[in-house]
N, C-alpha and C positions, 0 to 999 in steps of 0.2 A: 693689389690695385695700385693703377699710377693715379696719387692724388696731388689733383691743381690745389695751390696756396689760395684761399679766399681773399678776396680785396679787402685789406684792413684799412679802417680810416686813412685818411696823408693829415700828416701833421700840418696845420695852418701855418707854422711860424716859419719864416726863412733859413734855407738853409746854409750852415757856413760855406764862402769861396775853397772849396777843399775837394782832393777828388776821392772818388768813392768807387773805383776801379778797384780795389783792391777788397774791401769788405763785397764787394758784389760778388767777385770770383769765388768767395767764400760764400755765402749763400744760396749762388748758383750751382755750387760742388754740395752743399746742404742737402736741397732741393732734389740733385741727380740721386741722392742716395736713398733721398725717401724710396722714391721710385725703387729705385735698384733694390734694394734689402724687401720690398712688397712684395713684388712680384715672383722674386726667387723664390718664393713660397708655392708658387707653381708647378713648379719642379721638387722641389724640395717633397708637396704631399704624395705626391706620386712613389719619389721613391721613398720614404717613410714605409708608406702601405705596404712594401717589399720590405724593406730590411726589418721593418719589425712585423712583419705578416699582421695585416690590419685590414677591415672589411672597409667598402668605401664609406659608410658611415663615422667610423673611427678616423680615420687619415683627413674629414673635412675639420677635426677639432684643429688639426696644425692653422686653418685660417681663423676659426672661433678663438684661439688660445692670441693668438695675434691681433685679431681688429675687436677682440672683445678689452685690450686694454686702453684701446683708445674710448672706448664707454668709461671705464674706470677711473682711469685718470684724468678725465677731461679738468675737472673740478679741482683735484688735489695737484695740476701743475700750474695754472693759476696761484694755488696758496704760496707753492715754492719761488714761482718768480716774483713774488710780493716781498718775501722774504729775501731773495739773494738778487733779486735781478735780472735784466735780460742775460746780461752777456756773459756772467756764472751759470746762470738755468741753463745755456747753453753747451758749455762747459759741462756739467754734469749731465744733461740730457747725453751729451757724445760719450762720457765714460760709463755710465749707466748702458748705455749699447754695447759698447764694450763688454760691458761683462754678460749680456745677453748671449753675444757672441762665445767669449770662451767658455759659456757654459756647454756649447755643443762638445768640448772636448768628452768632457766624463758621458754627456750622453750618448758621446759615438764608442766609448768604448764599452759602456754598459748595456747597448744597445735597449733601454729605458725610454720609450716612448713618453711617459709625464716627464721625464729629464727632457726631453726636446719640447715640450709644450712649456716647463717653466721657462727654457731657453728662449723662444720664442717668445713669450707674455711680455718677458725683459726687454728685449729687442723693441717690439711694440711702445711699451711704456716709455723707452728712452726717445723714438720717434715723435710718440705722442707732446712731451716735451719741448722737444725741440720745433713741432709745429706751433705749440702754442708763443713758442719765443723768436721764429725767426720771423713770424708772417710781418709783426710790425715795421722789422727791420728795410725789407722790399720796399715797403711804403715811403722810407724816409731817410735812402740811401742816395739821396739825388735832388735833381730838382722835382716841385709836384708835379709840374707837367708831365713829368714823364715817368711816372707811380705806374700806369696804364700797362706800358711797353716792359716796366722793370716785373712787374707780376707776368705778363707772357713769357718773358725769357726766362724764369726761373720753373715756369709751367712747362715751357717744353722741354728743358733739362729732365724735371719730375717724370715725363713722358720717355728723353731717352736713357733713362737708365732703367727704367719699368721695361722697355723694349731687349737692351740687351743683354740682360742679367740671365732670363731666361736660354737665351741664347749659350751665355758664355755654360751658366750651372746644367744645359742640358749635357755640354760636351763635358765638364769633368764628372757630373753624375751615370748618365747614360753613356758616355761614349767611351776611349781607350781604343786599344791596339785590337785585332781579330785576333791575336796568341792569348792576347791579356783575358777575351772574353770567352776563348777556349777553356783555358785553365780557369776561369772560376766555375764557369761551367759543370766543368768535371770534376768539382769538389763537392761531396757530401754537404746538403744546404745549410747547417748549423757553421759550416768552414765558410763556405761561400758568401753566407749573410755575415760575418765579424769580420772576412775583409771590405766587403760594399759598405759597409755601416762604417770607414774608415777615410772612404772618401770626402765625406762631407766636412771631413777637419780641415782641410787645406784651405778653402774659399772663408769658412769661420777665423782659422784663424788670423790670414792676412787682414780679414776686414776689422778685427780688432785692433790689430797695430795702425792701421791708416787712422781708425777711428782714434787711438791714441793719441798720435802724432797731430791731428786736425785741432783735438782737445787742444793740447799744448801752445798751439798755434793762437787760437783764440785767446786763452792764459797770460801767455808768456810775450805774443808779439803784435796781436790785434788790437787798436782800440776802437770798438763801436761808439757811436754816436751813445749817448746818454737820454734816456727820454723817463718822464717820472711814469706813464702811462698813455693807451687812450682814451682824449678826451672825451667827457660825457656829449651827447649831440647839446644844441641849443635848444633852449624853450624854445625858440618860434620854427624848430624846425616839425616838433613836433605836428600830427595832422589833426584836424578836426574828427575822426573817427576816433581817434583812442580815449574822448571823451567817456566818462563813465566806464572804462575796463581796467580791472586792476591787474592784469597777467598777456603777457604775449600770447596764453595759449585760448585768451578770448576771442583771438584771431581764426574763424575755422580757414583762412585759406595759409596759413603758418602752420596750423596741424594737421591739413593735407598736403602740404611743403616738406615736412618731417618726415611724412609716412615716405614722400616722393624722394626723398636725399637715402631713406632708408634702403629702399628697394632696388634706388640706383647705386650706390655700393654696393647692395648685396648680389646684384647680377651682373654689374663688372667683374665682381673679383669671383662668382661662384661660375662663368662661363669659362673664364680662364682656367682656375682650378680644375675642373673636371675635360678639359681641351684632350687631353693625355690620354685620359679612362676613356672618354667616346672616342677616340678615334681608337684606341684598344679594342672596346666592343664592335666596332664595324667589319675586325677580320679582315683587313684592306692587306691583299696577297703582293699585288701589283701596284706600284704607284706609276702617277702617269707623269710623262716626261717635263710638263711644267714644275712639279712637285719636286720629282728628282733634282734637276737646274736649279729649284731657288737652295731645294739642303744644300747642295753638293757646292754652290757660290756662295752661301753664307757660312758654308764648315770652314772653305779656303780665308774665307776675312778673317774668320772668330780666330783660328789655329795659329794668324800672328801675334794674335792677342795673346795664346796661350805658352807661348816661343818666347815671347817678351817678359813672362813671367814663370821661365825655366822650365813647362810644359814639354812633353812630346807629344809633337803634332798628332791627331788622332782624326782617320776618316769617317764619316756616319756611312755605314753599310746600305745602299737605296734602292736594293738589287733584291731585298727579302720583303717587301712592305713594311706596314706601317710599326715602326721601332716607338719606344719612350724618347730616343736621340731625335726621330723624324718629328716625333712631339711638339718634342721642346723648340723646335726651331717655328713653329705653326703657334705653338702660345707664345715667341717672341713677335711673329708677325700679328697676332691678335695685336698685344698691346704696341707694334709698330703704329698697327692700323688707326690708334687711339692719338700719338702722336702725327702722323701726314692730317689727321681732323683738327687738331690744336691748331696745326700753323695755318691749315688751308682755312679754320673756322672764325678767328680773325677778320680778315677782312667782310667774308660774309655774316658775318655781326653784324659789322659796323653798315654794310648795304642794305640789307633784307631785314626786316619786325626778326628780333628774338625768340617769339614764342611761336610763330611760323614753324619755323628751323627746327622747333625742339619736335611740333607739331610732326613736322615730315620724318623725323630722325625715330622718335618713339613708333609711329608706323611703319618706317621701315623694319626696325628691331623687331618688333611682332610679327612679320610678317619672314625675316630672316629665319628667326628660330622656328616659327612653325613649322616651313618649309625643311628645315632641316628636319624634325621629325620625322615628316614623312620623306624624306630620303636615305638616302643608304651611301655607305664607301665614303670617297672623298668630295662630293659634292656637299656632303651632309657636314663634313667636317668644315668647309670653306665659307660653309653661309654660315657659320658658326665664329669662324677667322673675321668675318665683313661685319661681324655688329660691333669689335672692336673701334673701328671708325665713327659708329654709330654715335658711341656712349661719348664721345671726345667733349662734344659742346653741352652735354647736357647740366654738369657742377654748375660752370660760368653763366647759364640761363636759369637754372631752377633757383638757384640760393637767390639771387637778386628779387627775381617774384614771387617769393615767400617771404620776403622784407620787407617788401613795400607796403606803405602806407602805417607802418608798426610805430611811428614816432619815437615817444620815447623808451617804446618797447624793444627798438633794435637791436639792443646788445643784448639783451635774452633772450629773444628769437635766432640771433646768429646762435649765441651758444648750444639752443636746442639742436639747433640744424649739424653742429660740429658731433654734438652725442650720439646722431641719429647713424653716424657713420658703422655704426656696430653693426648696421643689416650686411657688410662684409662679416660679421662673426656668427649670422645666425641664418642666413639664406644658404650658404655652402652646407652646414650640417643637415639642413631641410631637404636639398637635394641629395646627402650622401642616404639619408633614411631612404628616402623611397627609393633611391637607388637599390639598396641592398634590400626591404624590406617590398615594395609596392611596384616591383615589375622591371628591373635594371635604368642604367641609366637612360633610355628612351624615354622612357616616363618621366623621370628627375627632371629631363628638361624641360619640361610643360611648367615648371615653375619658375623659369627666365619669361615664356611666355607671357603669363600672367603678368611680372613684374614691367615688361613694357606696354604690356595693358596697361594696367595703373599708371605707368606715366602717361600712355597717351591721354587716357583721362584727364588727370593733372594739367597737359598742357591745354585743352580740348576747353574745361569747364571750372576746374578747382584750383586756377591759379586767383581765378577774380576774386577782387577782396572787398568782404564784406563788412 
């Protein structure tokens, strides 16, 4: 999933005449990776499922094993920035990913499935981290006025490395030369799965070294601004409702807020996830020449990418149907689709009632996905692609009216709302069961369905606070 930074407090107190160009590039390079390192998880479970032969119920633990450490750790990275601070938690959040990363080595050569799940959890936890330490920083890298504008820019970063990771991880996972795909081919599949399973070190292990080097940077040549924490709200901010409640979760429209931030993780990252598998299961022989033009124009952009980093160029074959390569480039356009809603969602924010927006967007989603059940081929696949757009405005509308009115409850209302991100870790395994267990993935998808039910609900009746 590409996750937007939540608005953190803005510091009240002036800030030094100093420029802040330079820590910004740094939190906006943050921010892209969140996105980036998420998403590749997209690709990544697909080909998991292959190289360690895994039902689609097994292969959803790779997103469970990853968004269930942001449940985990929400709590004990709080304790660590208490103790070392923003811009060390930082610092260690980046080498702690790091070693997430080089743990893919021994699991690509042991081809050990819980070896790439601990890999991942890592990965995860060092994210988790780093969101808990860099959100503040956004807020108070500037002046306040423009807190607003600095959380967008670092939101659409998040959005475009969630967009093109997919993309790059489809072509070194899926793709290669037609001799290369010959010859594994006609290896006996115990040969053929220990060299696929070989792939995945390359994009692991650069991404440890950059993450290294970032560390260092931060260490060694960055200094962030210093902040003791954020501050508690005021008394008189507080409302006249949270009279007589001792708990944010006295709030029923916070604990329909919860279940809503739940179920929207879990059916961003669980429509991405399974993008792959259904259009797999469609049998799509033929693709039609819109589909072929965008692979075949995004293989030529990606292939500089992959030339600049010593790469031979590799073309996606468009001529056999629907490939894992033709996939990947359809789950980067999902989550493209997420980013053109970030930027374009913006200003109609700021025009149109927010809960309208979320209103019309939750009914479309429902009405996307359904429709895609009852279709076939690549229509089925494409209304699947468009709720990516969907899902764009919903974080930046939900989390706010799930806040409101909590007075002094707001900081532990945000925090639930940050835990509740784990319906990325448990809505994608829900779909791999009934996938594999209650009728293939046709069926699995009635539970994105359901999920923008409940939000339309949410926006409809259970955002009002009681």
């Amino acid at each position: 999933m590409a996750l937007a930074p939540s608005s953190a407090p803005t510091i009240s107190a002036a800030a030094p005449a100093r420029s802040y160009a330079g820590p910004m590039v740094l939190m906006t390079t943050l921010f892209f990776l969140f996105g980036a390192v998420t998403n590749f998880n997209d690709v990544l479970m697909p080909y998991l499922k292959d190289v360690c032969q895994l039902t689609d119920l097994q292969s959803s633990a790779v997103q469970s094993a990853f968004f269930g450490a942001y449940f985990l750790m929400s709590l004990p990275a709080g304790w660590v920035l208490k103790k070392l601070g923003y811009q060390r938690g930082i610092v260690v959040g980046l080498l702690v990913m790091a070693g997430g990363a080089l743990l893919f080595i021994p699991a690509a050569d042991s081809r050990a499935f819980a070896l790439f799940l601990t890999a991942l959890a890592t990965l995860g936890a060092g994210i988790t981290l780093l969101q808990v330490a860099a959100n503040p920083y956004v807020s108070i890298l500037g002046p306040a006025r423009n807190a607003a504008a600095r959380v967008s820019i670092v939101g659409v970063a998040n959005n475009f490395g969630g967009a093109l990771s997919p993309l790059v991880g489809g072509l070194v996972l899926f793709g290669g030369s037609v001799a290369l795909k010959a010859r594994l081919a006609a290896l006996p599949l115990t040969e053929r799965l220990a060299e696929e399973s070989q792939l995945v070190k390359g994009p692991y292990i650069g991404l440890a070294v950059f993450l290294v080097l970032l560390a260092a940077l931060f260490f060694f040549l960055v200094k962030l601004p210093d902040i003791e924490g954020i501050p508690e709200e005021a008394a008189e901010e507080a409302r006249p409702m949270a009279a007589g409640r001792t708990s944010a979760l006295a709030f029923p429209h916070l604990v329909l807020g919860i279940a809503a931030i739940f179920v929207y993780v879990g059916v961003e990252v669980g429509l991405g996830s399974f993008l792959i598998r259904y259009g797999e299961s469609q049998g799509i022989r033929q693709l039609s020449a819109f589909t072929q033009s965008l692979v075949q124009g995004l293989n030529v952009a990606t292939n500089y990418a992959l030339v600049l980093f010593g790469k031979e160029p590799s073309a996606i074959d468009t001529t056999v149907g629907f490939t894992k390569a033709v996939g990947a480039v359809l789950v980067s356009s999902y989550w493209f689709g997420s980013l053109i809603g970030r930027v374009v969602g913006i200003p109609l924010l700021l025009r149109f009632h927010n809960r309208v927006l979320l209103v019309a967007v939750c009914a479309a989603g429902t009405a996307l996905v359904g429709a895609s059940i009852l279709s076939t081929g690549e229509t089925a696949l494409w209304l699947i692609v468009l709720c990516g757009l969907m899902n764009s405005i919903m974080w930046p509308v939900i989390f706010p009216l799930a806040i409101t009115g909590l007075g002094p409850f707001t900081k532990q209302g945000s925090s639930y709302l940050i835990m509740a991100i784990v319906g990325g870790a448990l809505i994608p395994p829900l779909m791999g069961w009934l996938a594999t267990h209650g009728g293939g993935l046709r069926v699995a998808f009635v539970v994105p369905a359901l999920c923008y039910l409940y939000l339309l609900f949410y926006a409809v009746s259970g955002y009002r606070v009681r």
